[in-house]
MIRO-582577 format. One record per residue (C-alpha): residue in three letters; z, y negated, x negated; chain. Coordinates in nm, 3 decimals. Example, Ala and Ser with C-alpha at 12.3 -4.5 7.8 and 13.67 -1.06 7.14 Angstrom:
PAFI   rest        zz        yy        xx   kette
PAFI    ALA     0.780     0.450    -1.230       A
PAFI    SER     0.714     0.106    -1.367       A
//
This chain:
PAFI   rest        zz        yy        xx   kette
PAFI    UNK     0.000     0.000     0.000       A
PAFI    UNK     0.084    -0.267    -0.289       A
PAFI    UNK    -0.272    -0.190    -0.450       A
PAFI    UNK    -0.477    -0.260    -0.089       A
PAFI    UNK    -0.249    -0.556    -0.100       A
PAFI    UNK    -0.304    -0.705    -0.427       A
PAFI    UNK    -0.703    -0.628    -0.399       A
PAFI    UNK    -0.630    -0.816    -0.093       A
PAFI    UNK    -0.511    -1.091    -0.199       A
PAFI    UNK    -0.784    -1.091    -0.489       A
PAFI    UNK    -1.055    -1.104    -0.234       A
PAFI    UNK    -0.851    -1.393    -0.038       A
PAFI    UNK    -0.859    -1.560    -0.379       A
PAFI    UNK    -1.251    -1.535    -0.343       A
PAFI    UNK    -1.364    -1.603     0.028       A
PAFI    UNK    -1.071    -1.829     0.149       A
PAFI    UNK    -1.243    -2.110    -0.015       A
PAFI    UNK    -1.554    -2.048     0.143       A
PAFI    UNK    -1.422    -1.999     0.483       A
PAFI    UNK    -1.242    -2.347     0.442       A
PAFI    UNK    -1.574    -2.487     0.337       A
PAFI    UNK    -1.744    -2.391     0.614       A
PAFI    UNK    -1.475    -2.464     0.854       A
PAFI    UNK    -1.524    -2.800     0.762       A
PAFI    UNK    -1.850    -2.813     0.857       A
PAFI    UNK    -1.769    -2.695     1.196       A
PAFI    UNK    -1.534    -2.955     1.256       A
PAFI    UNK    -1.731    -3.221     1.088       A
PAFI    UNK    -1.998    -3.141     1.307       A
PAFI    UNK    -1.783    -3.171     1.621       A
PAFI    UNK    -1.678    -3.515     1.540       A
PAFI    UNK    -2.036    -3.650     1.500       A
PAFI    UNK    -2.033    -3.668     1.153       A
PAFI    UNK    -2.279    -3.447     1.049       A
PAFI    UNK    -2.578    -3.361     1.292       A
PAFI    UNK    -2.895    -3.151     1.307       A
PAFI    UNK    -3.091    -3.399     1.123       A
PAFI    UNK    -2.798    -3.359     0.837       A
PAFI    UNK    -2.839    -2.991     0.851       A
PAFI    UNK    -3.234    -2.916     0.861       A
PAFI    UNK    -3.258    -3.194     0.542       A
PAFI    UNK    -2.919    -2.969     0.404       A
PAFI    UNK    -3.078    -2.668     0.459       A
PAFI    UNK    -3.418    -2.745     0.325       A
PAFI    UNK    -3.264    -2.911    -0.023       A
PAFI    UNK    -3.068    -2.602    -0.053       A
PAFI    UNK    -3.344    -2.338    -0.006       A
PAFI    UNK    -3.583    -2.527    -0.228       A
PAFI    UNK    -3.442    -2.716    -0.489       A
PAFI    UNK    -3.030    -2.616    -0.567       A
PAFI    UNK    -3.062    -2.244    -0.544       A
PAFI    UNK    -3.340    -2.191    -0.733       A
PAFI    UNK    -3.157    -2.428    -0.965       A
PAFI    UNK    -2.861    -2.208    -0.984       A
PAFI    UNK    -3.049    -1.877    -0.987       A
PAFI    UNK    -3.228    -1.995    -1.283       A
PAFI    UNK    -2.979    -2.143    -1.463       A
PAFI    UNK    -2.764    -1.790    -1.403       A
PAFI    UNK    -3.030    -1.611    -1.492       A
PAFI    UNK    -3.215    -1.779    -1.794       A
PAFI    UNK    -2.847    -1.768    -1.976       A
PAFI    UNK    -2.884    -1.366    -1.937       A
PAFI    UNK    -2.888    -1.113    -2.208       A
PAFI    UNK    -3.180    -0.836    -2.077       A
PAFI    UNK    -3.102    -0.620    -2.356       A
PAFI    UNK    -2.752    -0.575    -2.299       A
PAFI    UNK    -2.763    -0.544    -1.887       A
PAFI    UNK    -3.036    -0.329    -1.805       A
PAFI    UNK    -2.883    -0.020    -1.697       A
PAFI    UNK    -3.183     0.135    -1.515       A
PAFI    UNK    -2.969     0.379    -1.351       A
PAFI    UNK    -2.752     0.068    -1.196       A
PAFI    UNK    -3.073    -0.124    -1.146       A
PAFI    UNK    -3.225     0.178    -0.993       A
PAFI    UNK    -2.943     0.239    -0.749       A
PAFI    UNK    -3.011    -0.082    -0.643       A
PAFI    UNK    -3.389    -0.157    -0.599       A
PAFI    UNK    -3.464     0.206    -0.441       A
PAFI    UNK    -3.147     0.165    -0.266       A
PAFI    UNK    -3.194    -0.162    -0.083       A
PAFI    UNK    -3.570    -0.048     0.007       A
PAFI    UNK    -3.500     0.257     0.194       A
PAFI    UNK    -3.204     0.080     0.358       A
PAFI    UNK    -3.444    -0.212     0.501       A
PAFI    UNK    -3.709     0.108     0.604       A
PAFI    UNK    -3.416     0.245     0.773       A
PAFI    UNK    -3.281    -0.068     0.916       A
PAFI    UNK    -3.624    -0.191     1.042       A
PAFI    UNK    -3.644     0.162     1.249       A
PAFI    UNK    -3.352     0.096     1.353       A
PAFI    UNK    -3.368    -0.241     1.483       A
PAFI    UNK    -3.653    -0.187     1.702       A
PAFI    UNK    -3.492     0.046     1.908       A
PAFI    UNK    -3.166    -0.150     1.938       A
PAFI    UNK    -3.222    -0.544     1.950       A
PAFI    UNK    -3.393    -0.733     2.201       A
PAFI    UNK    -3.516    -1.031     2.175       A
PAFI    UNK    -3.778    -0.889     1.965       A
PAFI    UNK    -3.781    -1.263     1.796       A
PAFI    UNK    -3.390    -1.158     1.653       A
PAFI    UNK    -3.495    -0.831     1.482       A
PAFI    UNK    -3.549    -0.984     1.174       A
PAFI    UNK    -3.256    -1.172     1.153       A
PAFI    UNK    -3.040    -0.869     1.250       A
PAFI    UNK    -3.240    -0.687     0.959       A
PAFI    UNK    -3.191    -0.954     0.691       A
PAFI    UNK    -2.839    -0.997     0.807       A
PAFI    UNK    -2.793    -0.635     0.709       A
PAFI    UNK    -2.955    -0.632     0.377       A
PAFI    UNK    -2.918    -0.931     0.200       A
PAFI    UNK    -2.602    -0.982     0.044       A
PAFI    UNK    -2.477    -1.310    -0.095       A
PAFI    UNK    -2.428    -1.192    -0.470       A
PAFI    UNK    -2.526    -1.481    -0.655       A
PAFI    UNK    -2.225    -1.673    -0.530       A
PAFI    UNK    -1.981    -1.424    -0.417       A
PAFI    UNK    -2.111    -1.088    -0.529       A
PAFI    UNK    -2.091    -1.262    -0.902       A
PAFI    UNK    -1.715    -1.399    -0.821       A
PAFI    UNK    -1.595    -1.085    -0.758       A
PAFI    UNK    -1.727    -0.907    -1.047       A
PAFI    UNK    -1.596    -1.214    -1.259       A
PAFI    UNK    -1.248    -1.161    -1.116       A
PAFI    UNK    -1.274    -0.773    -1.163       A
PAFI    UNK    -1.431    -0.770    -1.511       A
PAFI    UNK    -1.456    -1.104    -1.686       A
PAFI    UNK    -1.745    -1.217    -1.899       A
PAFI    UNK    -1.795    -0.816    -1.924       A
PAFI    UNK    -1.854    -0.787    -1.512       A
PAFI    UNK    -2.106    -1.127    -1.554       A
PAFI    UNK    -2.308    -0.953    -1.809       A
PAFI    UNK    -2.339    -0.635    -1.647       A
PAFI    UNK    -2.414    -0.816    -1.283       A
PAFI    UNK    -2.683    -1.075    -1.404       A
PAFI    UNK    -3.015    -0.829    -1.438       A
PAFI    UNK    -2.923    -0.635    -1.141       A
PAFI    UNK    -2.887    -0.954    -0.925       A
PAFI    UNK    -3.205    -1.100    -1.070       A
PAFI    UNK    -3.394    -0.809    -0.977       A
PAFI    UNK    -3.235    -0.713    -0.684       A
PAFI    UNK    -3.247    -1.091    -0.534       A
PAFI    UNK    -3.621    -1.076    -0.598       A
PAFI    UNK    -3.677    -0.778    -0.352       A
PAFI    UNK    -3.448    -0.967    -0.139       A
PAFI    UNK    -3.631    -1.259    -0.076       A
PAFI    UNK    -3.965    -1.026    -0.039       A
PAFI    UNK    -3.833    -0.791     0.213       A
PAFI    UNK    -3.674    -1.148     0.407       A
PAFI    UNK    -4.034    -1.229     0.444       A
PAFI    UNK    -4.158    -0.982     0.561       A
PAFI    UNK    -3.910    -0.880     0.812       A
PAFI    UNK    -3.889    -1.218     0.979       A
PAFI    UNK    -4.272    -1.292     0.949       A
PAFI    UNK    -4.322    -0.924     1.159       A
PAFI    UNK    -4.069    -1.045     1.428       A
PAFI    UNK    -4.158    -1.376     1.428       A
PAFI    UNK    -4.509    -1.289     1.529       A
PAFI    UNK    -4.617    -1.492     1.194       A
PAFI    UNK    -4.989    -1.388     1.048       A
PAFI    UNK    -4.867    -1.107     0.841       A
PAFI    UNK    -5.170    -1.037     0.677       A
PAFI    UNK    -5.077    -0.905     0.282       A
PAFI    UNK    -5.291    -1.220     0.211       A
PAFI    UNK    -5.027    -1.416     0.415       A
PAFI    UNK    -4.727    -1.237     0.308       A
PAFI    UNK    -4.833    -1.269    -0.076       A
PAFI    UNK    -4.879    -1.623    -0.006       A
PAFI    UNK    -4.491    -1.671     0.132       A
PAFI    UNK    -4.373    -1.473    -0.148       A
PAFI    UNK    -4.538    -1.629    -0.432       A
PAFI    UNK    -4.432    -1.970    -0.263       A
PAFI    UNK    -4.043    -1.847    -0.198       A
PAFI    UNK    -3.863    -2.159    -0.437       A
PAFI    UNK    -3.619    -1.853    -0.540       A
PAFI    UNK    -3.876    -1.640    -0.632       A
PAFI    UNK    -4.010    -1.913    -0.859       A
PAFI    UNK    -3.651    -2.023    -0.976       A
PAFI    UNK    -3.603    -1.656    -1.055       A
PAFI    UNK    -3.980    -1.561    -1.274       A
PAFI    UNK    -3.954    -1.890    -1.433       A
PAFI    UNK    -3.569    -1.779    -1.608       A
PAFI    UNK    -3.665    -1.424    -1.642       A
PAFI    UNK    -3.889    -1.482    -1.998       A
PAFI    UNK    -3.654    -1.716    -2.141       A
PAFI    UNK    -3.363    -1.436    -2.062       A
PAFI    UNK    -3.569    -1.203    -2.272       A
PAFI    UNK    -3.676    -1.402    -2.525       A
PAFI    UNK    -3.337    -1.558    -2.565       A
PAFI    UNK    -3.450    -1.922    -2.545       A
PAFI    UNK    -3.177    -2.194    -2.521       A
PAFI    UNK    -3.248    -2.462    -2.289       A
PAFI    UNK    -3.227    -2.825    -2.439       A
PAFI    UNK    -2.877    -2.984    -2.352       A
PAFI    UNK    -3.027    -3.263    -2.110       A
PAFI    UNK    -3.248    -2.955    -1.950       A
PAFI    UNK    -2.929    -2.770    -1.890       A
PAFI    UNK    -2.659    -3.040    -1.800       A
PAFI    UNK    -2.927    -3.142    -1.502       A
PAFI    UNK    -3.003    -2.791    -1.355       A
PAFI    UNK    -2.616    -2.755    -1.372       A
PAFI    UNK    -2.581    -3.110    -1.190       A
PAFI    UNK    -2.842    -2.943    -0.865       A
PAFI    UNK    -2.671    -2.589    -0.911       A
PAFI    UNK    -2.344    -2.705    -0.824       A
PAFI    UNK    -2.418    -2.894    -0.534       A
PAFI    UNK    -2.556    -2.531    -0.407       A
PAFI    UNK    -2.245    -2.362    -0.220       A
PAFI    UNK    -2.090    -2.662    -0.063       A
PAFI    UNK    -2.364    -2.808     0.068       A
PAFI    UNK    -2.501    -2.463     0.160       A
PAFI    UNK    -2.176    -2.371     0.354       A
PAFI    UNK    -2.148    -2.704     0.487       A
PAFI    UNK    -2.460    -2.698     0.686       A
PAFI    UNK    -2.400    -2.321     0.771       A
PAFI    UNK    -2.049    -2.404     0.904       A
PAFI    UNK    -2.200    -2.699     1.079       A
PAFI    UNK    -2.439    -2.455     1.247       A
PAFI    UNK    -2.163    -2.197     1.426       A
PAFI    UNK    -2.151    -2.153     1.769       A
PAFI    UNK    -1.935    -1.931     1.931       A
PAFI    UNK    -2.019    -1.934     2.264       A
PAFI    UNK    -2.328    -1.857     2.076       A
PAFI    UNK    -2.153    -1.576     1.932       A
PAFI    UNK    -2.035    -1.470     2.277       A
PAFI    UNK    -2.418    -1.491     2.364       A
PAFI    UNK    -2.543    -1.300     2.056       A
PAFI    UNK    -2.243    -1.063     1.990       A
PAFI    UNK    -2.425    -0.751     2.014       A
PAFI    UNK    -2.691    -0.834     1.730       A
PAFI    UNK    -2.450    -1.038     1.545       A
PAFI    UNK    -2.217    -0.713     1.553       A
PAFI    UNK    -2.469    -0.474     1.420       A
PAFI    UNK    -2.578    -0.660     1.207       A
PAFI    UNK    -2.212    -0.709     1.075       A
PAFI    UNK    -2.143    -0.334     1.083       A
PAFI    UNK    -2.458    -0.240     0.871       A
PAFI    UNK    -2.407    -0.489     0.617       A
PAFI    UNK    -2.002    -0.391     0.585       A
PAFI    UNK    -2.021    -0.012     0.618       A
PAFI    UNK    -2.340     0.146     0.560       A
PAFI    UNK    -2.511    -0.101     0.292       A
PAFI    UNK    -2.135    -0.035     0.035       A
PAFI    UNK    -2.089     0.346     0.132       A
PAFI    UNK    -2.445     0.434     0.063       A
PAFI    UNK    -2.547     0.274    -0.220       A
PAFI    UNK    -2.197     0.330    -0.338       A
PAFI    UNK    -2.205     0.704    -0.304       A
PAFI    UNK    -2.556     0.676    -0.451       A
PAFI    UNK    -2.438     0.519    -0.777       A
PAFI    UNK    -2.183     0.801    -0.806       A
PAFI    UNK    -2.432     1.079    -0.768       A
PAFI    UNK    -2.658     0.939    -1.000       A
PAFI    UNK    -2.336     0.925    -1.280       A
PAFI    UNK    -2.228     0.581    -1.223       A
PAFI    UNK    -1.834     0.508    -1.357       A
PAFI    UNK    -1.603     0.224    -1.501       A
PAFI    UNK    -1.766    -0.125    -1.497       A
PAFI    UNK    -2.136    -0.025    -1.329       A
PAFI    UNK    -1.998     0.148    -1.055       A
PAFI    UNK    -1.762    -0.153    -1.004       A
PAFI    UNK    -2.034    -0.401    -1.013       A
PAFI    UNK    -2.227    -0.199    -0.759       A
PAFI    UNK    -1.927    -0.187    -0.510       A
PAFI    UNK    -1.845    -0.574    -0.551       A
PAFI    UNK    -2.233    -0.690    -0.528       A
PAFI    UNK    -2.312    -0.463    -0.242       A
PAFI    UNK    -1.946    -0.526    -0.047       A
PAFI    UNK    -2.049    -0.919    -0.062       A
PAFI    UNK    -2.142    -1.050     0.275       A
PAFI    UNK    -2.489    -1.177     0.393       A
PAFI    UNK    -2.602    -1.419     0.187       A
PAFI    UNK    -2.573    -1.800     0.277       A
PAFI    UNK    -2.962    -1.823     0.204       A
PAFI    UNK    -3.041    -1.584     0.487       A
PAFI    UNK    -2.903    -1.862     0.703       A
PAFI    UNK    -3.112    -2.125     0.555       A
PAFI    UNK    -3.460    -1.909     0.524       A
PAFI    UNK    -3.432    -1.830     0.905       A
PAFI    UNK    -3.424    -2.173     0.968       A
PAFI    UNK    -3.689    -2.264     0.769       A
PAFI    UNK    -3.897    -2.002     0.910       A
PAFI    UNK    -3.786    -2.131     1.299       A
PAFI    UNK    -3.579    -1.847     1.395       A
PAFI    UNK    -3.252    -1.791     1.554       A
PAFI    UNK    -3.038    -1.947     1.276       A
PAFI    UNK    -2.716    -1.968     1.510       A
PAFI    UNK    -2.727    -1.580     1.497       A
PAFI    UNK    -2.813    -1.572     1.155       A
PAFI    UNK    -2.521    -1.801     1.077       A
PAFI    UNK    -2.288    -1.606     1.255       A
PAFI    UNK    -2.378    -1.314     1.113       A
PAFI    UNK    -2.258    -1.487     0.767       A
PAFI    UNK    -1.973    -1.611     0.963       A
PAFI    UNK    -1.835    -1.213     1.084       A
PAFI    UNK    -1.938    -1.090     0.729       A
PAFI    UNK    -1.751    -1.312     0.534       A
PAFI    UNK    -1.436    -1.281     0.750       A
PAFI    UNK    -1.435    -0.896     0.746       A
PAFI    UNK    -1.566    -0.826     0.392       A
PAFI    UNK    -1.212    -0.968     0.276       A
PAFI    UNK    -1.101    -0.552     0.419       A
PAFI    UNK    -1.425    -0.364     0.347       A
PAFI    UNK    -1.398    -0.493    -0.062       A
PAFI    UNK    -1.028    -0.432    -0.071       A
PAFI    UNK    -1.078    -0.118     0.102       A
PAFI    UNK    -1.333    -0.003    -0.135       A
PAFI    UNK    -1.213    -0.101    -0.473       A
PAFI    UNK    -0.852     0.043    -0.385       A
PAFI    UNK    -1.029     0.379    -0.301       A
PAFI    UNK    -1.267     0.374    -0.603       A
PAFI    UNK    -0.894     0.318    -0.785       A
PAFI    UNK    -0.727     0.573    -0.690       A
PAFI    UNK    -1.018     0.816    -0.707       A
PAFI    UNK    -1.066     0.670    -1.087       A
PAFI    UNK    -1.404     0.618    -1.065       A
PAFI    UNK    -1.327     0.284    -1.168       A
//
């Protein structure tokens, strides 16, 4: 009981800011000071200029030679895509609106690692647990952002032509922030001071602003409305995305710091960005907000839950 308690409290340590941030967006937006205009301008900064900021700055800092652990990244890549194959089979058999299936399916998948996910492994493992998480979340957030497109383009009745889908993926700002970092993470090129200190300045405007506008975006009678897809959602992103790439990692051999990193990036809730890409795209972003709203709340159990078992089974 002590050990679920302090991994507990570890996760509080983690997410209780975030909630606070967000709840202050909510109540900011109830007393008129910030509106939709504030949000879709919010939103769109975020999803084009400060995360690919941050993503790149995270990721051009990386050491490929010392992260890739192809059975880690392997775990994850083949993981996630027969997870969204399921998921998308799934989905359109249980949500209606047929408009929501993509949201209910990105919800599910997409997990917010490069804030979160990379907290927690910070907190678990130091410097050690940023090394090891970097590559895996640079790869993994690639196939992210593909499989978002696709998904919400399909239920958003968007031309999904490969000619049109290539286009939105070779356009997707994290995409770009992403390729552009990857050849200076293998070729181990530092970025000049003036470079760095301004990519910093846009990265760390990322979560506030990010959670701000998300907060800002909550509805619960909305929730009341949408509870069914918001709860599905919710349960495949908390249960079924951790246990099975989870048990996958162990399978395939995965122990100590690798398996560790897998639990904490995969037990991170939907990602703030699915919130903001939805929007962009014109779907339901109230759902897709609550979805980030349930997720965050009730991954504070399903990570303390995890770790502690992983613990006591010594895996990790």
């Amino acid at each position: 009981m002590d050990a679920f308690l302090n991994n507990l409290q570890f996760s509080l340590s983690i997410t209780g800011p975030i909630f606070i941030v967000m709840t202050l967006g909510w109540l900011l937006n109830r007393r008129g000071m910030i509106n939709d205009n504030f949000i879709d301008i919010g939103s769109k900064l975020v999803f084009n200029v400060t995360l690919p900021a941050l993503l790149f700055i995270n990721i051009s800092r990386t050491s490929i030679e010392q992260t890739a652990n192809l059975t880690l990244l392997g775990v994850g890549l083949f993981g996630t895509l027969l997870l969204f194959l399921l998921f998308e089979f799934l989905v359109a058999r249980r949500v209606e609106p047929s408009s929501e299936r993509g949201v209910v399916v990105q919800g599910a998948f997409r997990s917010n690692m490069g804030i979160i996910g990379l907290a927690y492994c910070f907190n678990a493992y130091g410097n050690d647990g940023l090394v090891t998480a970097s590559l895996y979340l640079a790869l993994v957030t690639i196939l992210f952002n593909i499989l978002s497109v696709i998904t919400l383009s399909r239920s958003l009745n968007r031309d999904t032509g490969f000619r049109s889908t290539l286009k939105g993926i070779l356009k997707n700002p994290l995409i770009i922030g992403i390729v552009m970092a990857l050849p200076l993470a293998w070729y181990q090129v530092e970025l000049p001071a003036m470079v760095l200190r301004t990519g910093e300045y846009f990265a760390q405007m990322t979560l506030p602003l990010a959670l701000l506008c998300t907060g800002a975006s909550l509805n619960f009678s909305a929730l009341r409305h949408d509870r069914k897809n918001a709860m599905l959602a919710a349960s495949l992103k908390l249960l079924v995305v951790p246990l099975t790439l989870t048990l996958g990692g162990i399978l395939l051999g995965l122990r100590g710091i690798e398996l560790g990193v897998l639990l904490l990036m995969t037990c991170s809730p939907t990602a703030a960005a699915s919130y903001v890409m939805v929007r962009a795209m014109g779907g339901n972003a109230t759902l897709a907000a609550n979805i980030i709203a349930i997720t965050t709340l009730c991954s504070l159990l399903t990570t303390s839950a995890g770790v502690t078992l992983l613990k006591l089974l010594e895996l990790i």
